[in-house]
N, C-alpha and C positions, 0 to 999 in steps of 0.2 A: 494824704491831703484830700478833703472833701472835692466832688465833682464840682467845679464852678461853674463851667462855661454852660449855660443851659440843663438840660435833664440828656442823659448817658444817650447812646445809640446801642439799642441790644439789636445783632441778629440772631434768629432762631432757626435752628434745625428741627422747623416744626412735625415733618412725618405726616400722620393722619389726622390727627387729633392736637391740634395744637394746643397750648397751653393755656389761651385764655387772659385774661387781663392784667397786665403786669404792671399794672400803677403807670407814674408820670416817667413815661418813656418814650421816646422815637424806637418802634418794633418794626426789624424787619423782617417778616417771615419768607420762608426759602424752605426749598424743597434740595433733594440732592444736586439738580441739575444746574439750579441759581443760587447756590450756597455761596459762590466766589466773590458775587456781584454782591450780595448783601453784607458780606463779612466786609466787604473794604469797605475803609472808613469807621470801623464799628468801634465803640470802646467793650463791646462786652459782647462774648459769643454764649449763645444757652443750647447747649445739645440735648435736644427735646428728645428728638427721635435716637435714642442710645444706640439701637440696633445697625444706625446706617452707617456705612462704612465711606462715609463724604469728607469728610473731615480734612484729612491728608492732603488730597488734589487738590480742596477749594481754597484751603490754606497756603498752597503754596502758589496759587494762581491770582489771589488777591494780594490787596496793602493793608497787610495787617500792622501797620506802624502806630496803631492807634489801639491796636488790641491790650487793654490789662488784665482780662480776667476772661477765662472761661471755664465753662460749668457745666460737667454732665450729670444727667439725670438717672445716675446711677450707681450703685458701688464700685464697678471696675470700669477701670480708666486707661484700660488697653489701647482705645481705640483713639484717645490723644494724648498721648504719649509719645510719637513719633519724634525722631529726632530734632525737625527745626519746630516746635512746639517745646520740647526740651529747651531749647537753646535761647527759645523768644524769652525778655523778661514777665511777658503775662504769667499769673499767679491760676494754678489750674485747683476749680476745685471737685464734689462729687456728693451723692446722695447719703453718705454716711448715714446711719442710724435707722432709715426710715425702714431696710428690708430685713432689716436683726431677727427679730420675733417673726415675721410671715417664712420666712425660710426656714428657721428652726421648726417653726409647725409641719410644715410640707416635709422636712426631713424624719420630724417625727412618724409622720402620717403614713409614709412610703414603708417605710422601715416596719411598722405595723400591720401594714397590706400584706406584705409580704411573710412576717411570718402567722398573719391568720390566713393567708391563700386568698384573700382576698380578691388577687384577679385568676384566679381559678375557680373560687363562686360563682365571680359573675361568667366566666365561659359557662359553666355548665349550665346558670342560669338560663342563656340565652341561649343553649339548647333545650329544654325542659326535663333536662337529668337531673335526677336526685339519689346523690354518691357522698355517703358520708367517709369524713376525713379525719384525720388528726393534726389537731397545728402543734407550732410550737411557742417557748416563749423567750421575751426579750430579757427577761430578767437576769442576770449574771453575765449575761452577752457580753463582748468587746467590739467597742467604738474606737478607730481609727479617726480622729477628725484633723484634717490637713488645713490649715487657717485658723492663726491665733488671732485675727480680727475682730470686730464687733460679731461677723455673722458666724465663725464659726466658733465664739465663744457662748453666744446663743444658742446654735446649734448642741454645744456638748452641756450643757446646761439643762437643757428639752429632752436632752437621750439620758441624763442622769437622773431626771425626773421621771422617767418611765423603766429603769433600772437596770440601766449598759451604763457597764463601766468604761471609761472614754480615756484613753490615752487622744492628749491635744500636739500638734505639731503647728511648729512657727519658722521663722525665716532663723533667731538662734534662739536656744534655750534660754527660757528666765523663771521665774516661780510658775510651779507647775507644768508649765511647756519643754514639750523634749524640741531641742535642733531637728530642721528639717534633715541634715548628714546623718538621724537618727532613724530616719524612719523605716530603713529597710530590715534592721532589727523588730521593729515593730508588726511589720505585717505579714510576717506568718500567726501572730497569733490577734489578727484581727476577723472576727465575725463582720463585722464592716466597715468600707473605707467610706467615708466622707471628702468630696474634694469640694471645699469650702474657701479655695487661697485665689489670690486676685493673678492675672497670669503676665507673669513679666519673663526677663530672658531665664533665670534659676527655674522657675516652672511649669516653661512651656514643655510640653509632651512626656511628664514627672510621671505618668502612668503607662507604660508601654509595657512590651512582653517581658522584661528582666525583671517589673516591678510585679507583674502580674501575678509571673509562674511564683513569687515569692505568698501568695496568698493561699490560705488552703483553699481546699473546691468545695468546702461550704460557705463562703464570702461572699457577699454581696457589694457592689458597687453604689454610690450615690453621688451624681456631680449636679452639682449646683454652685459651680463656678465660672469658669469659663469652657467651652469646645475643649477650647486648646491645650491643655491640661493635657488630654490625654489623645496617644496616638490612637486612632478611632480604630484600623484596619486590627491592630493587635488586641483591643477591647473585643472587637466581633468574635473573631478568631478564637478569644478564651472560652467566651459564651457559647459560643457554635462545639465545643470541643468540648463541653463543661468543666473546663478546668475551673472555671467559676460556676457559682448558684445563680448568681442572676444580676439584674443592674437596673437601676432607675435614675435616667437622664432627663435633665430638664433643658442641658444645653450643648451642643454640636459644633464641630468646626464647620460646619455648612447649614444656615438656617436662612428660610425654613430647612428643613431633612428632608434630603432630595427622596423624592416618591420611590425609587428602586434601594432604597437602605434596606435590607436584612434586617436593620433592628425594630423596622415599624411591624415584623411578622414574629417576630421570636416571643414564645409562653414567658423565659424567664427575664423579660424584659419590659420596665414600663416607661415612654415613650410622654412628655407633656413639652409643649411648645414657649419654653422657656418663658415659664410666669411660677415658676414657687417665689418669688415676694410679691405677688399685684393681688394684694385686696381691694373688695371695693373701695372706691377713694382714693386709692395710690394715687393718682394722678393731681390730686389737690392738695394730700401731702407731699409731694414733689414740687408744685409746684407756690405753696406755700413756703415751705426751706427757702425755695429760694427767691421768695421776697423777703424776707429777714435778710437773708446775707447783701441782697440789692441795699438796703437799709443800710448797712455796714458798709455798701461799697459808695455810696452817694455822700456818707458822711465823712471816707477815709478812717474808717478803722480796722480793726483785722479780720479777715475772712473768718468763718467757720469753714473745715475742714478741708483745709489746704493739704494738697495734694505733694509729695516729698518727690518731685520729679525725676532723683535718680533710685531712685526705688521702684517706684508705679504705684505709690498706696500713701493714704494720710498715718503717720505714725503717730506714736502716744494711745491712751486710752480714753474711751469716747466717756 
């Protein structure tokens, strides 16, 4: 049913950098501490700031009886998904499509550092040593990619274009994708894992020390999904022991990455503050999406990429 009664009530979890002008709207902007205040009453929440972890408390300290539609500014939808969010009939939705290609790049791009030594150049660089090396190559490699998504169908897409053979992993098997119950056949003989899957109760902490020691210790790591994914103290552990080659993290169950982490000093480890999808403009592609779907929601038609709330993820193919 089209909005009638006037133009919608968005509030926004606007963070630093708010979004900017959202057409004919009453906006409220809020910050973590007045999320609660601006949510009641709202018909539409926009979680601007994805990273804040507000959501939960202010939702459950407002009247959201008004709420039909909320929308993060991102592909994973961890962080509304909680149970009375489940349970509300507001329809949740999320950034689908827009970090496909930027994270496949950054996946690519890691993967490449790493086997030219890339951050071993610039160390020695930045000492004035001149130490010739030998790299090696990706070609014939094995790609482990964990998310049959948009992003990590991109991902094994980017790695087959630079010439890793990619075994892909989903929630079950269907053409081409092996079942995630599959995957610990798989990673002994991955040269690298890819954590690419959005993180719900099945994959939280799917990388720990059983899945670990299953890797040979020339394997590299690559998470560009969630922290949570992986038990972090048992990731250290492997790296520190070298049972693994090395790891490139873009994201942590603690972020920022508390200043005394071990992983901001380790050689075979590269460290980015969770931005492998923010090219320049993100933020207008973002928030472009979602004046389209505002469009859709003001006239009652159906969202774009509604969110399957007992899963955690929009299903079908984008």
């Amino acid at each position: 049913m089209p909005v009638s009664a006037g133009q919608p009530i968005i509030a926004v979890l606007a963070g630093e950098d708010p979004p900017g002008d959202l057409g004919a709207a009453e906006v409220r902007l809020a910050g973590d501490a007045d999320l609660a205040s601006a949510l009641s009453g709202a018909d539409v929440l926009l979680v601007w700031d994805f990273l804040s972890h507000a959501v939960p408390a202010a939702w459950r300290a407002a009247d959201t009886s008004r709420v039909r539609w909320v929308h993060t500014a991102s592909a994973g939808v961890d962080k509304v998904t909680f149970p009375e969010l489940r349970a509300h009939p507001a329809e949740i939705t999320n950034a689908r499509g827009v970090f496909d290609r930027p994270i496949a790049e950054f996946v690519a791009g890691v993967v490449l550092a790493f086997a030219k030594d890339l951050p071993g150049s610039l160390r020695l660089q930045g000492r004035g040593e001149w130490r010739h090396r030998e790299t090696t190559s990706v070609a014939g490699r094995t790609a482990v990619v964990v998310g049959s998504g948009p992003i990590g169908r991109a991902v094994a897409d980017m790695l087959r274009a630079i010439g890793l053979s990619v075994s892909l992993v989903g929630r079950r098997a269907a053409d081409g994708v092996h079942a995630f119950d599959e995957l610990p056949a798989l990673l002994p003989g991955a040269d690298w894992l890819i954590l690419a899957a959005p993180l719900t109760d099945a994959t939280r902490g799917m990388l720990d020390k059983a899945a670990l020691d299953l890797l040979p210790d020339s394997a590299r790591v690559v998470n560009v999904g969630r922290g949570g994914l992986v038990v972090e103290p048992d990731l250290v552990a492997a790296l520190q022991e070298e049972r693994i080659a090395g790891a490139a993290l873009d994201v942590f169950e603690v972020e920022p990455l508390p200043a005394d982490s071990p992983l901001w000093t380790m050689e075979n480890v590269i460290v980015t503050p969770h931005m492998s999808g923010d090219l320049v403009g993100w933020r207008e592609t973002l928030r472009t999406q979602f004046l389209e779907n505002l469009d859709r929601f003001r006239a009652g038609e159906p969202l774009h990429n509604i969110v399957d709330k007992s899963l955690g993820y929009v299903k079908g193919t984008p």
